[in-house]
PABABA-119054 format. One record per atom (N, C-alpha, C): residue number from 1; x, y, z; atom name; residue in three letters. Coordinates in steps of 0.05 Angstrom, whole numbers, padded with zeros to 5 digits. Layout:
N
REC  k  east  north  up  a  r
REC  NUM  X  Y  Z  CA  ala
...
This chain:
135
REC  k  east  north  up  a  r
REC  1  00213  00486  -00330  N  unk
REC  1  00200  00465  -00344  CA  unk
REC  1  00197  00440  -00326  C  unk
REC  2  00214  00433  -00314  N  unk
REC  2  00213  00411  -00293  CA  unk
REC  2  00199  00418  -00272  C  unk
REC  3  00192  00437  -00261  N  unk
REC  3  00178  00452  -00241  CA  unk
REC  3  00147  00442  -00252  C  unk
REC  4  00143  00448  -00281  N  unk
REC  4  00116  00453  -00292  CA  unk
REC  4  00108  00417  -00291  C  unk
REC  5  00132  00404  -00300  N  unk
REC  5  00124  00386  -00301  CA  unk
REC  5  00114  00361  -00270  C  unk
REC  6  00126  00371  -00256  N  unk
REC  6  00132  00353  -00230  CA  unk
REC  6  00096  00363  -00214  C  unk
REC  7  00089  00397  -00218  N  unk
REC  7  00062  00405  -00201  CA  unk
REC  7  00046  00389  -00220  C  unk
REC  8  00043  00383  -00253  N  unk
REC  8  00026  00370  -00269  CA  unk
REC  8  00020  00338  -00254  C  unk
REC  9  00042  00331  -00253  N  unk
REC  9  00042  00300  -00244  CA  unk
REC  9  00045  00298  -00210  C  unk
REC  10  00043  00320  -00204  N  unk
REC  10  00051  00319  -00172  CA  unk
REC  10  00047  00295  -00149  C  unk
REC  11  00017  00295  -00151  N  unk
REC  11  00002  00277  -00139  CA  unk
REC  11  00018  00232  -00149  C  unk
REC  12  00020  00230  -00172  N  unk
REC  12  00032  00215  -00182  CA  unk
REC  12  00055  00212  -00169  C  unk
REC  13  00077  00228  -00171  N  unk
REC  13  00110  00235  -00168  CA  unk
REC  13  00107  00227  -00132  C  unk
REC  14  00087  00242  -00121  N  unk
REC  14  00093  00237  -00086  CA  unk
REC  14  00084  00205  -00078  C  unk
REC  15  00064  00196  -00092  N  unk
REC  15  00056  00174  -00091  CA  unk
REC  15  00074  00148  -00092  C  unk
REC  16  00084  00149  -00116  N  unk
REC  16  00115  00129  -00122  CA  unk
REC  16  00133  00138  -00105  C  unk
REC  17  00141  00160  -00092  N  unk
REC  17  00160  00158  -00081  CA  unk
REC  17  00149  00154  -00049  C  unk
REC  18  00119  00156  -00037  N  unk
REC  18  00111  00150  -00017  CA  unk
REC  18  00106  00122  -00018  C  unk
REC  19  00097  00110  -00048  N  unk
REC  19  00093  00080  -00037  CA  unk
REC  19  00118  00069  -00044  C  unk
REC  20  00135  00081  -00057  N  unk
REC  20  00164  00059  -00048  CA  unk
REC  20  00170  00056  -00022  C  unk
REC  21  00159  00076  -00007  N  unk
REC  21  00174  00077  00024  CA  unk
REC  21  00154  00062  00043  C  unk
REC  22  00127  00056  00030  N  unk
REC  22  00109  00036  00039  CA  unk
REC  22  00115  00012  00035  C  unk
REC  23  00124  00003  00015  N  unk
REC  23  00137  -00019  -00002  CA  unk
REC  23  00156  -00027  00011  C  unk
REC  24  00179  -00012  00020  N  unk
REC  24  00203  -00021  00033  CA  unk
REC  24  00189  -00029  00061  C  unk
REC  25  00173  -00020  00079  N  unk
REC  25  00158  -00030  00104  CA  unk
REC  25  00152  -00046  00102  C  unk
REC  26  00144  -00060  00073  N  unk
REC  26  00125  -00079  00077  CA  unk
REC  26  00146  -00100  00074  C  unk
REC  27  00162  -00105  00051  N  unk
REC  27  00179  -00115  00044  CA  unk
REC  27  00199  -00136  00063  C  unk
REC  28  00204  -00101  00072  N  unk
REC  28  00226  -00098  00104  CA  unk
REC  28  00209  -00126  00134  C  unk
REC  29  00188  -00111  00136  N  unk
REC  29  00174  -00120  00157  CA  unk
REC  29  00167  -00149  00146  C  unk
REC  30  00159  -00160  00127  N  unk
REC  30  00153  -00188  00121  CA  unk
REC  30  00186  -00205  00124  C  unk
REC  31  00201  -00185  00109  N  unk
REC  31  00236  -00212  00117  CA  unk
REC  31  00242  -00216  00146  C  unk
REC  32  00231  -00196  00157  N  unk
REC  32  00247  -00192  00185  CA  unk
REC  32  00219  -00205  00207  C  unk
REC  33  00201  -00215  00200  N  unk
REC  33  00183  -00235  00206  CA  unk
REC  33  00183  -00261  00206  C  unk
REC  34  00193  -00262  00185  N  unk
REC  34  00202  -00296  00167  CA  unk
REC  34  00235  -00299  00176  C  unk
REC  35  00248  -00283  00178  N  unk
REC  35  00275  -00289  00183  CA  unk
REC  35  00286  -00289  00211  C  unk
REC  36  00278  -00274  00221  N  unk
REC  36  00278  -00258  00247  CA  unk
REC  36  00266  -00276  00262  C  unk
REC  37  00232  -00278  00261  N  unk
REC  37  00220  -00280  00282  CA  unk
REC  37  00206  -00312  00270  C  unk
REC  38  00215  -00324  00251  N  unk
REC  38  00207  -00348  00248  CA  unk
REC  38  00173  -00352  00237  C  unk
REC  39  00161  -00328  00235  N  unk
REC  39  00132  -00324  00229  CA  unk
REC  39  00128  -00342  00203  C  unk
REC  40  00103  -00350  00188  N  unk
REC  40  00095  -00365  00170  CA  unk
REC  40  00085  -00340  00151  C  unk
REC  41  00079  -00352  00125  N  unk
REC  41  00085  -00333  00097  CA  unk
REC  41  00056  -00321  00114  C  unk
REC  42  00036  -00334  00114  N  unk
REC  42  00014  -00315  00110  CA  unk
REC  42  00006  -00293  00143  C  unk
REC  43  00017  -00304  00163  N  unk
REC  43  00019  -00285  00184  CA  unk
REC  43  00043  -00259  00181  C  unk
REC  44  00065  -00269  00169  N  unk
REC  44  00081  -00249  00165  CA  unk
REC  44  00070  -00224  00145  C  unk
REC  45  00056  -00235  00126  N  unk
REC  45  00048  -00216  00104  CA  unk
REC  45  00027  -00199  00120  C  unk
REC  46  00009  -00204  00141  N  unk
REC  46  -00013  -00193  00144  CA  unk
REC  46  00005  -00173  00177  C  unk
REC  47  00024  -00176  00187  N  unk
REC  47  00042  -00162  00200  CA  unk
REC  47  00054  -00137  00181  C  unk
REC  48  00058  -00156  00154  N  unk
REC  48  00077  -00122  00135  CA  unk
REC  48  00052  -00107  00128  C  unk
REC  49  00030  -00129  00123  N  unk
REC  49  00015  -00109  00109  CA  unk
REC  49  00000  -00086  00126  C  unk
REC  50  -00002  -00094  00155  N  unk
REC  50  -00019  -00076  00175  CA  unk
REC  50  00008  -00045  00178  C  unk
REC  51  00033  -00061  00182  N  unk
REC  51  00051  -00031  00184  CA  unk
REC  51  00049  -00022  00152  C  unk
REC  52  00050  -00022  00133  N  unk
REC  52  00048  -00011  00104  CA  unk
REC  52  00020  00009  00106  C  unk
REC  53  00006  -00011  00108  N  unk
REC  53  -00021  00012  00102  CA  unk
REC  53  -00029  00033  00117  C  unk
REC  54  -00013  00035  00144  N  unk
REC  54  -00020  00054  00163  CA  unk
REC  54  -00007  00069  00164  C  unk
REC  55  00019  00069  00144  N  unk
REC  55  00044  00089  00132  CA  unk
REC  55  00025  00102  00105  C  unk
REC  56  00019  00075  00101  N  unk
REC  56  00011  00098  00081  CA  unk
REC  56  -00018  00106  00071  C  unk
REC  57  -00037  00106  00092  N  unk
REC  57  -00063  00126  00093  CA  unk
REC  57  -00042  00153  00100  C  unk
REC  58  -00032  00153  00117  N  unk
REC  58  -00021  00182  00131  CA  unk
REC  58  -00008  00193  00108  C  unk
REC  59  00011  00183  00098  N  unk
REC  59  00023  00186  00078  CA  unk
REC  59  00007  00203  00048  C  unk
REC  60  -00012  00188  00047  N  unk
REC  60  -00030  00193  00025  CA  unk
REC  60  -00053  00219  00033  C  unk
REC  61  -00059  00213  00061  N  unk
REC  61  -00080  00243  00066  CA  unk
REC  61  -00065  00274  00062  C  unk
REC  62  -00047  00269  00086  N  unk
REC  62  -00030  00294  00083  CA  unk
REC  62  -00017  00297  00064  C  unk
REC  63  00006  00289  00043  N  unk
REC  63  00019  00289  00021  CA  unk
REC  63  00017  00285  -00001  C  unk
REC  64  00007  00261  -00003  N  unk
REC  64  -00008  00258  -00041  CA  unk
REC  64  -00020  00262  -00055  C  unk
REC  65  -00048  00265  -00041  N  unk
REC  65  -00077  00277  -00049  CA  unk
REC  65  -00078  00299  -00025  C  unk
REC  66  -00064  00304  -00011  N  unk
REC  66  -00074  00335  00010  CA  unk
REC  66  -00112  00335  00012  C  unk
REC  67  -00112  00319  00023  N  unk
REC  67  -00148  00316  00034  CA  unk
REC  67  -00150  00332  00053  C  unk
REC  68  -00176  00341  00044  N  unk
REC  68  -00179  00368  00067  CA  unk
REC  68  -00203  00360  00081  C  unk
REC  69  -00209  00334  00093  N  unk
REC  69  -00227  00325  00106  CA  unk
REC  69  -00216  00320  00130  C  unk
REC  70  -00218  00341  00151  N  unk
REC  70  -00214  00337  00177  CA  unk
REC  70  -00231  00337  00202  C  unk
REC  71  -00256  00335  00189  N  unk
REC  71  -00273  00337  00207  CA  unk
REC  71  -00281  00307  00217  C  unk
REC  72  -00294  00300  00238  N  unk
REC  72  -00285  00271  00250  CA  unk
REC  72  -00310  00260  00241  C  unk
REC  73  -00321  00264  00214  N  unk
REC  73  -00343  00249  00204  CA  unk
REC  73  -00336  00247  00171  C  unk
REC  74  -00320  00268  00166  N  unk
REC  74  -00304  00260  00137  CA  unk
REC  74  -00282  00243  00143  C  unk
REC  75  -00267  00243  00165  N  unk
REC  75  -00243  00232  00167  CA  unk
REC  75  -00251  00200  00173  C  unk
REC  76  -00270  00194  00181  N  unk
REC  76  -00284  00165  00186  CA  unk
REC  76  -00294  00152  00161  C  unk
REC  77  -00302  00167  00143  N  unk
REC  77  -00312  00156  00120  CA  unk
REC  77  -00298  00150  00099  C  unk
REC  78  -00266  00183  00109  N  unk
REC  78  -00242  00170  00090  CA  unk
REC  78  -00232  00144  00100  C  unk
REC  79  -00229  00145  00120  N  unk
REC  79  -00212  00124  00130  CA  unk
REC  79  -00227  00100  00123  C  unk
REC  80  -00260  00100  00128  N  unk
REC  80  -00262  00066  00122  CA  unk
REC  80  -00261  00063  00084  C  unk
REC  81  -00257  00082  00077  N  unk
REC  81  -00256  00081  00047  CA  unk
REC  81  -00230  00066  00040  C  unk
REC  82  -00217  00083  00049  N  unk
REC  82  -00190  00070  00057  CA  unk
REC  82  -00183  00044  00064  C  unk
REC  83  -00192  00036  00079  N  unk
REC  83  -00184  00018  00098  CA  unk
REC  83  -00196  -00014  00084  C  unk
REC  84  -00221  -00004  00072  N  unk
REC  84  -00245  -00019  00048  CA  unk
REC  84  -00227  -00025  00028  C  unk
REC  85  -00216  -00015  00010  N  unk
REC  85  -00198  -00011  -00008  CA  unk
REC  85  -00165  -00027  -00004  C  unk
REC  86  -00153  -00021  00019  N  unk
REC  86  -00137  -00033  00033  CA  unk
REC  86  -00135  -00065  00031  C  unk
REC  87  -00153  -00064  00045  N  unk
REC  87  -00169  -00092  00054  CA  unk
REC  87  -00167  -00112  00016  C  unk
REC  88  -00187  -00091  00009  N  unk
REC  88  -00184  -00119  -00011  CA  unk
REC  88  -00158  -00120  -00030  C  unk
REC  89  -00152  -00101  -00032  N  unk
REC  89  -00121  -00108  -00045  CA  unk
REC  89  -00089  -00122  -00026  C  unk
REC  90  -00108  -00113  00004  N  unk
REC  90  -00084  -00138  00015  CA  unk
REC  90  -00094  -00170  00016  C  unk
REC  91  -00125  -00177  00012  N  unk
REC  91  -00131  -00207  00007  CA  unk
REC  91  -00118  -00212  -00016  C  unk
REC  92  -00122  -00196  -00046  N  unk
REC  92  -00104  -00202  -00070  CA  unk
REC  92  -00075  -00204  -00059  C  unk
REC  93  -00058  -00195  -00045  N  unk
REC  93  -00038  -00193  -00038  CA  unk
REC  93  -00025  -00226  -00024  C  unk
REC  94  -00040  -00224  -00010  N  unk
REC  94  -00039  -00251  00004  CA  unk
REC  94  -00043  -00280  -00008  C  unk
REC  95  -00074  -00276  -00033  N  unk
REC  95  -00076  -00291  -00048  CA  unk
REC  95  -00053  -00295  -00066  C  unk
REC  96  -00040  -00275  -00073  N  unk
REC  96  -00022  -00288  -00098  CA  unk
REC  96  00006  -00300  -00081  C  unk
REC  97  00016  -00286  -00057  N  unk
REC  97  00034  -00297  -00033  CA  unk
REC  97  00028  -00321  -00027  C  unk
REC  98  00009  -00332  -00026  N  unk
REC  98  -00009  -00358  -00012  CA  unk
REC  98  -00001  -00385  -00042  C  unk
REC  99  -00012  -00380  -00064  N  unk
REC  99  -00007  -00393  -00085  CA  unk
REC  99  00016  -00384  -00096  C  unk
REC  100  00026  -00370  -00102  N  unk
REC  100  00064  -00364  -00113  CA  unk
REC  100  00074  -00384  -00093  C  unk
REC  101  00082  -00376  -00068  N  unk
REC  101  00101  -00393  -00053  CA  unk
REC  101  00093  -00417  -00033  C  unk
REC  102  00069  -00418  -00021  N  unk
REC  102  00059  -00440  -00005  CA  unk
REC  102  00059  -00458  -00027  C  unk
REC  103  00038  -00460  -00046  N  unk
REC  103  00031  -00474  -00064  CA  unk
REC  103  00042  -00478  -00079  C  unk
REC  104  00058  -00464  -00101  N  unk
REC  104  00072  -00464  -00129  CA  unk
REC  104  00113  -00467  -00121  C  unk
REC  105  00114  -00460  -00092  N  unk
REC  105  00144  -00463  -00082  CA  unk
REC  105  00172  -00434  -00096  C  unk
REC  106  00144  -00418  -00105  N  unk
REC  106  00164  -00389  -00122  CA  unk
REC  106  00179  -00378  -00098  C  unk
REC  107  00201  -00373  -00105  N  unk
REC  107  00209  -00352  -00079  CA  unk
REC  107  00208  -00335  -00062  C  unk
REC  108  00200  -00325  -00036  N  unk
REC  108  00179  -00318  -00036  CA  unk
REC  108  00186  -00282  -00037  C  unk
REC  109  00211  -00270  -00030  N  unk
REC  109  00216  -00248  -00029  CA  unk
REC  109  00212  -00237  -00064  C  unk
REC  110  00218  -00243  -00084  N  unk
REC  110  00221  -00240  -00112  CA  unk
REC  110  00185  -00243  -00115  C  unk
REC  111  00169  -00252  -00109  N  unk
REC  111  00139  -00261  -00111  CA  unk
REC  111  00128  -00232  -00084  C  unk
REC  112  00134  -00228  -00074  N  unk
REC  112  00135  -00206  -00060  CA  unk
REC  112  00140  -00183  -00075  C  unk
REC  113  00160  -00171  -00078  N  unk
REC  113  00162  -00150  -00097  CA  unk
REC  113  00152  -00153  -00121  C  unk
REC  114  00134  -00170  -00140  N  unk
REC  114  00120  -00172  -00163  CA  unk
REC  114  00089  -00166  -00143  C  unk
REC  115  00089  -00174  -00121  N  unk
REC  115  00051  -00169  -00113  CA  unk
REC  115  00055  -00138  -00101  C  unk
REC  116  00077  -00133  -00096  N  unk
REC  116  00072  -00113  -00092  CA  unk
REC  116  00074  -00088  -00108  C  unk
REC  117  00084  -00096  -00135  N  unk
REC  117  00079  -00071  -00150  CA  unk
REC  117  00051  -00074  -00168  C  unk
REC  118  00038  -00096  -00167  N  unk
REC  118  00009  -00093  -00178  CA  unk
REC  118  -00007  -00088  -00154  C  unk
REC  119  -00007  -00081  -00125  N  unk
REC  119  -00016  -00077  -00113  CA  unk
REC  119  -00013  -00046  -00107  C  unk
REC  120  00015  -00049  -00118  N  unk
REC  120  00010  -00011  -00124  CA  unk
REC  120  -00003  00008  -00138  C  unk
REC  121  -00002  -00009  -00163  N  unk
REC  121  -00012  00008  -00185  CA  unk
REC  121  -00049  00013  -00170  C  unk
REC  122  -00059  -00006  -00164  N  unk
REC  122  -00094  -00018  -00152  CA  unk
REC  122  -00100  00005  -00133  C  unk
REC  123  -00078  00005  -00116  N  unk
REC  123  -00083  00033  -00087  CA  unk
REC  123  -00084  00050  -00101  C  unk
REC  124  -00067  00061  -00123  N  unk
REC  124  -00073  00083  -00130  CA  unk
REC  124  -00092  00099  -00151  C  unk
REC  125  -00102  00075  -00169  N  unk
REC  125  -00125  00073  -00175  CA  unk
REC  125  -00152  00084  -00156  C  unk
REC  126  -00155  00062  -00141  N  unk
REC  126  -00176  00074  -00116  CA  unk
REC  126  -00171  00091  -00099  C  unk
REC  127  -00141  00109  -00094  N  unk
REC  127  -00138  00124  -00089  CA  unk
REC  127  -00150  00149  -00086  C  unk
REC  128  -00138  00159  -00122  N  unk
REC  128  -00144  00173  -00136  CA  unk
REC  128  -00179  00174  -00144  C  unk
REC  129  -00188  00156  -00159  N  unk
REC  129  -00208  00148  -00159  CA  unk
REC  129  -00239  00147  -00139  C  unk
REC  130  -00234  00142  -00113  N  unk
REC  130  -00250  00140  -00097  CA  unk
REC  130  -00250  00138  -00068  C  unk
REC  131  -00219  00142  -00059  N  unk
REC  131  -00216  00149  -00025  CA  unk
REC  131  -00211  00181  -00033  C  unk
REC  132  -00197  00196  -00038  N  unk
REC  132  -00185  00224  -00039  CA  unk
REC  132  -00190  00241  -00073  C  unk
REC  133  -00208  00225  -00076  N  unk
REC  133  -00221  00242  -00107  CA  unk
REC  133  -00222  00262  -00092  C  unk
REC  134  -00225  00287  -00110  N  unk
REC  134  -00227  00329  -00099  CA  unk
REC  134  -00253  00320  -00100  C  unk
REC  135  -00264  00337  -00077  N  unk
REC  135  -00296  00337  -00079  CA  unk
REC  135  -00300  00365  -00099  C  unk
């Protein structure tokens, strides 16, 4: 029964547990920017966000949706689909980083983990939806 249930939701189940591990990169890589290396909210965010999303296209071709576009004219059109998609959910990302804590003075790691789980739910939306839909 758990078997039946885990191949039903499969694609779902690898996802959450691939973007938690995107999540912790990003997370990871923005404190250790800001803490570490002295970086500012919105350069550090766009440092987590370049290692996050490049974890997790790979992440998501091979493992989540198993896309079988390997040819170097499907894999270009996934990728800028990708990367399109990316893109604007890391400007939302930044936007709400930018006004939470520059602007509004919210904390910024706690404002961090809230953009980043509505930025999860969004990737996988267009995910699913429109980078790795089954043809």
């Amino acid at each position: 029964m758990i078997l039946k249930l885990y191949n039903k939701y499969k694609s779902f189940v690898l996802y959450v547990f691939f973007g938690g591990c995107t999540t912790v990169i990003n997370i990871a890589t923005y404190a250790l920017c800001t803490r570490i290396f002295g970086f500012g909210t919105v350069l550090a965010n766009i440092v987590a966000w370049v290692l996050a999303v490049s974890a997790a296209y790979i992440t998501n071709k091979i493992w989540v949706f198993e896309s079988k576009a390997w040819t170097k004219k499907a894999i270009l059109q996934e990728a800028a689909a990708f990367a399109a998609c990316r893109i604007a959910t890391g400007v939302m990302d930044l936007a709400i980083m930018y006004v939470s804590v520059d602007l509004l003075g919210l904390p910024d790691l706690i404002m961090k983990v809230l953009s980043n789980a509505f930025v999860i739910v969004l990737n996988f939306i267009f995910s699913k939806l429109i980078i790795f839909k089954s043809k």
